[in-house]
N, C-alpha and C positions, 0 to 999 in steps of 0.2 A: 468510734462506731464499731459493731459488731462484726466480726470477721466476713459472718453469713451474708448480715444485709450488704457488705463490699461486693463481697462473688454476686450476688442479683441484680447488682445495679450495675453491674459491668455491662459493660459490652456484647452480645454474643454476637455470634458468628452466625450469617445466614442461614436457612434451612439447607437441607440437599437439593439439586435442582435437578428436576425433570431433564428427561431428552425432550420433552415435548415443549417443556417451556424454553430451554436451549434454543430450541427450533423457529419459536415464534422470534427470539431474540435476533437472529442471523436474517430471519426474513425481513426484518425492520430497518436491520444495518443495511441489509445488500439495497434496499431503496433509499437510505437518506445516508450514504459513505462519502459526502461531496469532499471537495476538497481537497484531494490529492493525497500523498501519502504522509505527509506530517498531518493533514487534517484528520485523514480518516485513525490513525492512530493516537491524535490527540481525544478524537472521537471514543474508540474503543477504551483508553485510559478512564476518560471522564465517566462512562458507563459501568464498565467491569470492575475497576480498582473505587470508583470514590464513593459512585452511589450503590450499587448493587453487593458491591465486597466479594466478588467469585474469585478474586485472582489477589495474591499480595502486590505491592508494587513491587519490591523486590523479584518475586515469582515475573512479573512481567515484564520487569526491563532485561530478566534474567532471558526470557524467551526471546523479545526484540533485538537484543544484542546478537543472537544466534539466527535471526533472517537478515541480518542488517548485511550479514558476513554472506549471504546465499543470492544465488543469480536468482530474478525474478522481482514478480511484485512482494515487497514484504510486510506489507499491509493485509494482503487476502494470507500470505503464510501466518504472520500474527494471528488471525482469526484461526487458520486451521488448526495453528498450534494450543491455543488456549480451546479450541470444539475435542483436541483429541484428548488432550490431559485429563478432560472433567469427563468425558463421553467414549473414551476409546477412539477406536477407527471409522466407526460411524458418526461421533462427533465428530470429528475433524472432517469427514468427507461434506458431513451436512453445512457445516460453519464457513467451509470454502466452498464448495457450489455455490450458496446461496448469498455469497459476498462476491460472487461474479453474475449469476444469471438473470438477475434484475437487469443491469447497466446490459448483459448481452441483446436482451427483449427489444429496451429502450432503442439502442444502436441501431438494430436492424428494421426498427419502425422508422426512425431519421432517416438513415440513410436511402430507405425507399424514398421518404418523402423527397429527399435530397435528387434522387435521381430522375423520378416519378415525375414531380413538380418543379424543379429548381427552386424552390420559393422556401429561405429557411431564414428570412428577414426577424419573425418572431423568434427565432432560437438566439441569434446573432444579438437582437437588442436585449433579449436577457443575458447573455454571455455579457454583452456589453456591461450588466449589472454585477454580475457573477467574479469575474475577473479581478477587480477590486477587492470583493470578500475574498475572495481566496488569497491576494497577496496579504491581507488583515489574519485568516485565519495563518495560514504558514509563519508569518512572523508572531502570532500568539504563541502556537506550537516551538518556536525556538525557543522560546519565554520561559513556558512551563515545562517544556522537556529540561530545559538548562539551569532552570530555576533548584531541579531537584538532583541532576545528577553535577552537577560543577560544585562540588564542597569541598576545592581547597584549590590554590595560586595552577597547581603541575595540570588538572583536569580543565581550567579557565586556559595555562598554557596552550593545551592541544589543542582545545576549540577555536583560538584566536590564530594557531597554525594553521591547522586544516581550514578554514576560512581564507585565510592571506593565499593558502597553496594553490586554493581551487580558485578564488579570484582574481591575485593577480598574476598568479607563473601557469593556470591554467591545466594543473596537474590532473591525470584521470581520478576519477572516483575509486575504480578499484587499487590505486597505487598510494590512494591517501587512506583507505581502511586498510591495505597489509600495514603501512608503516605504523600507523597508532597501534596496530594488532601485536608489532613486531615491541616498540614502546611501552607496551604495556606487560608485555611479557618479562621485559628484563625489569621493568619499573615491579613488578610484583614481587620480584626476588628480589631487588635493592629496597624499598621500601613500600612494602605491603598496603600501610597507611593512606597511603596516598593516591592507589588504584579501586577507592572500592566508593560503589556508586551509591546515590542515597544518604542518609543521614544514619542508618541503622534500624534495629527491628524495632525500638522504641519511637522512633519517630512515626513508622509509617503506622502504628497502631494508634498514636496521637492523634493521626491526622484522620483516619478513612477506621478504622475499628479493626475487630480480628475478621480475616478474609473466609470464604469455604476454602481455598486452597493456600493456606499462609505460607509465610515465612519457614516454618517449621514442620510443615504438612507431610509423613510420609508420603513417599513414591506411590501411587497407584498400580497396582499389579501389571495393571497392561502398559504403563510407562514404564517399566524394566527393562533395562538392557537385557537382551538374551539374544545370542550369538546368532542361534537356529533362524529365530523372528525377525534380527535385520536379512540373513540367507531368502528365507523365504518371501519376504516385501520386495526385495531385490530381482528375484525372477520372477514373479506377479508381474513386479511392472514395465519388466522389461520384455517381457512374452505381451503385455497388453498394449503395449507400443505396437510390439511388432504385428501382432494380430492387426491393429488397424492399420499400418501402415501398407500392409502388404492387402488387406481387401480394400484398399483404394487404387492400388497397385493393379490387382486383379480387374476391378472394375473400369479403372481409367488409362490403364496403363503409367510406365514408370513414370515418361513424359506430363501426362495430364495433368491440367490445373490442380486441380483438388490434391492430389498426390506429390505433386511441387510446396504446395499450401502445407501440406503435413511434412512436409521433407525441411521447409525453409524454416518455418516457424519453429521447429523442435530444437534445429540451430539455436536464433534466437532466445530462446527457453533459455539456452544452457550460457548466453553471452550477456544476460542481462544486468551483469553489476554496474551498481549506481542506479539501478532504477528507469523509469520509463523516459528521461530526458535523453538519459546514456544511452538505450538502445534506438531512439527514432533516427539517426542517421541511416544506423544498419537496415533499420525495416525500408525507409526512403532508399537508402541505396539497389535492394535486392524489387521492390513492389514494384518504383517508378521507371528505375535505369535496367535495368537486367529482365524480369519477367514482365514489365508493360503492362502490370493490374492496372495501373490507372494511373494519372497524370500527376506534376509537381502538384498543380494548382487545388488536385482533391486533396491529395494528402496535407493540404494546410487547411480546405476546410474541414477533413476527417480531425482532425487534429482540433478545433474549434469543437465541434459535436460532440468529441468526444471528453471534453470539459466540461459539457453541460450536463453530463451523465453522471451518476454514482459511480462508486467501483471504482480500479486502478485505469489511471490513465493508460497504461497498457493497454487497456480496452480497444483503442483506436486500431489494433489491428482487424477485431470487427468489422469496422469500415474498409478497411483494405481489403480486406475477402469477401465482402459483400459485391464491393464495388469489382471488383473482379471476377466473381461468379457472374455478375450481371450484363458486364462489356464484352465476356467472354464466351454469353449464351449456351453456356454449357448442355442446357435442359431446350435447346430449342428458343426460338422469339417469343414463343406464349407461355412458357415458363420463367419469365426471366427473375419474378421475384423468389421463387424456390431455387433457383442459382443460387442469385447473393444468400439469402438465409442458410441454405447448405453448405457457402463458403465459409460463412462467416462461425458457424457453428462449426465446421473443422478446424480452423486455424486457430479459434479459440480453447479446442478441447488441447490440441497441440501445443500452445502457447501455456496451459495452464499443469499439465497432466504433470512434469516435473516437480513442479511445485511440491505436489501432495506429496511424491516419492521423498524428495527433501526431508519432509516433514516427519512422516512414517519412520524411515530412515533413522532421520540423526537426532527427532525427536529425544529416545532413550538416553544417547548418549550424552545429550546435554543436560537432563533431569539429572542423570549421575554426575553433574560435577557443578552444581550450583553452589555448593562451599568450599570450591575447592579454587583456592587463589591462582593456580598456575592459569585455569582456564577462564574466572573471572576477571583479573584484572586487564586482561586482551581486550574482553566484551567493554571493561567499564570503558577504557580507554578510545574504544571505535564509538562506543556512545557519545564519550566527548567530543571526538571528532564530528560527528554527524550532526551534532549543534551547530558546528560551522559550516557544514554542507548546507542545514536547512536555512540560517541565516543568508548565507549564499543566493539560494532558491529565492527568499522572499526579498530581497534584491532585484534579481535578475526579473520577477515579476511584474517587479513596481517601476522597472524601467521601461518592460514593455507595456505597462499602463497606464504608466504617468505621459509617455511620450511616443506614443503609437506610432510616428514617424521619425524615430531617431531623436536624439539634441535639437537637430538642426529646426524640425517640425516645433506645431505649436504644441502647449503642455495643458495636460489634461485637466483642469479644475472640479468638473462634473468627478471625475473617478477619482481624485484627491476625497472631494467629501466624502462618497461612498466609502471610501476603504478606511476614509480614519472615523468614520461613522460606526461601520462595523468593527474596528477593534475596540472602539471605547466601549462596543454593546457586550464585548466577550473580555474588556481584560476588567471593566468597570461595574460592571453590569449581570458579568455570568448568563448572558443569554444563550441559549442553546444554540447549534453551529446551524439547523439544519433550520431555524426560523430567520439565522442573520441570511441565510442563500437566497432564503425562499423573499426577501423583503429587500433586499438587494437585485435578485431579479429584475421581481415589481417594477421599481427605482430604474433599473435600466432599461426597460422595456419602454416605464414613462419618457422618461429623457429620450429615446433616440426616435417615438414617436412625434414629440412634440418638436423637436430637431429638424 
């Protein structure tokens, strides 16, 4: 065949894309992100990398690896980070707001309802649906994250460690990503081969086509390291802290809710490795026991609500500041719903505000060393690891859904079908994630009616 007719029947590579279409995309994720954080990144994967081609996979497991290592949700940094790369800093600022302000909205209509009416039977019996798919989508997500990045015995090695560490000896999450970090560092200088994620730039082109932002893609101008531009993002966001922390300060005093709420939560921001399981003790410890937001018994159903929502389960601190603005009548008895929503929208800005800093930040820095083994094989190796964290997860799921009251209780058959209903529809079937919730729902809303 003619050389020419090969180049036209190639492959290209997507158009450029809008900031406007970007926009529309983020608006769509921040409503159907279910699933937790392997879901909603198995999510992002399936969209960005397979069908749409804006990111290589390489380019994305390149960024993932670099939230995986960062306190916070790193599912919404994911997003931030792939909105800044393509868009600058107004991508990234739009890609994370609007991979949190959906689930924000949602939350603080619940939790009204929650307080308002007590009556959250319909959330509960779709939860009751819900919960299923999610331990079906999480164990998918180890599937295909492990499916692509475990190609060879040493990266299968780590994931079967870090799996055994965190299940049976119970090790923290941050002390099982330094070690693979620390394994992967000397494994890159002992044998190279063996630390690097992926099959190669030939496979991922086999599989998904050429990206807009491949494998090979220069740096974008505004992804440059420049010494000046980390200085300056630096005191931006540390003047922007402090700007609001001190006009809550002003307005409430040091003591006052609201200024407790920005003071507590900014902690948490900065202590959340491992994710939104690893920090609810901390938030339960300072919400329930220490400042009296609100009771054990909300915090496990904030914790319930805040499953049925899009977005990082982090989210739930919504409901803690909601539910705290409102007990604590901030605004007077006839304001109480502008309490909670004004709680809930501070604690959130606070919980989330580091994040972007992260990103802005150390974004450059890791665009500059995406070939470069010293710094990849740490990432590849935490990836590996994190296959066993999330197998982990979808375990620890299925035990609290298979048997809602322990062993000792009866076991669940109803959420046995549902969850192996929905993996066959996503590992058999390729059914979209956000039609298996929505019909898994359904399913459990029916059952615990007819119940």
């Amino acid at each position: 065949m003619d050389t020419s007719a090969q180049l036209s029947n190639a492959p290209q590579p997507p158009q450029p894309i809008t900031l406007a279409e970007s926009f529309r995309y983020w608006l769509k994720l921040g409503f159907i992100s279910f699933g937790g954080p392997a879901g909603q990144i198995s999510m992002m994967h399936q969209e960005l990398v397979e069908k749409r081609r804006w990111i290589s996979e390489h380019r994305f497991l390149h960024a993932l690896n670099y939230c995986m290592l960062l306190p916070g949700p790193e599912a919404q940094q994911l997003a931030t980070y792939i909105g800044w790369l393509m868009h600058g800093v107004r991508g990234g600022i739009i890609a994370g707001v609007l991979f949190v302000l959906p689930s924000l909205f949602i939350l603080i209509v619940l939790s009204w309802i929650y307080l308002a009416f007590g009556d959250v039977s319909a959330v509960q019996g779709a939860l009751y649906g819900i919960k299923p798919a999610v331990t079906a989508i999480v164990a998918f997500a180890a599937w295909r994250i492990g499916s692509r990045v475990l190609n060879n015995t040493v990266l299968w090695g780590l994931a079967a460690a870090a799996f055994l560490a965190i299940f049976a000896f119970h090790i923290p999450f941050p002390a099982i990503v330094l070690a693979a970090a620390i394994l992967g560092y000397v494994g890159g200088q002992v044998a190279p081969d063996k630390f690097r994620a992926g099959d190669g730039h030939a496979a991922s082109l086999k599989d998904y086509g050429p990206a807009l932002i491949d494998d090979h893609s220069p740096t974008p101008e505004h992804a440059k390291f420049r010494r000046g531009r980390l200085v300056k993002y630096c005191v931006i966001g540390l003047a922007l802290w402090g700007i609001l922390i001190g006009l809550l300060a002003a307005l409430f005093g040091w003591g006052g809710a609201l200024t407790q709420m920005g003071w507590f939560f900014t902690k948490a921001a900065l202590v959340t490795f491992g994710g939104a399981y690893a920090v609810l003790p901390y938030v339960y410890q300072g919400g329930v026991e220490h400042y009296h937001w609100l009771t054990g018994p909300q915090m496990i159903d904030g914790l319930a609500l805040g499953e049925t929502t899009p977005g990082p389960l982090i989210m739930v601190v919504a409901f803690v500041g909601f539910v705290g603005g409102w007990t604590g009548v901030l605004f007077g008895a006839d304001n109480l719903f502008l309490a909670g929503a004004t709680a809930a929208c501070v604690v959130t800005l606070f919980t989330f505000l580091p994040s972007f800093l992260f990103i802005l930040i150390g974004g450059p820095i890791v665009e500059a060393t995406h070939g470069d083994i010293k710094f990849t094989a740490p990432l590849a190796a935490v990836t590996a690891a994190v296959v066993g964290v999330i197998l982990n997860l979808a375990l620890f799921f299925a035990y609290h859904v298979l048997w809602p009251q322990g062993f000792a209780g009866a076991f669940d058959w109803i959420s046995v079908a549902i969850g192996s209903a929905a993996f066959i529809a996503l590992f058999r079937f390729k059914v979209d994630i956000v039609r298996v919730i929505f019909v898994c729902a359904l399913v459990g809303l029916a059952a615990r009616m007819i119940g």
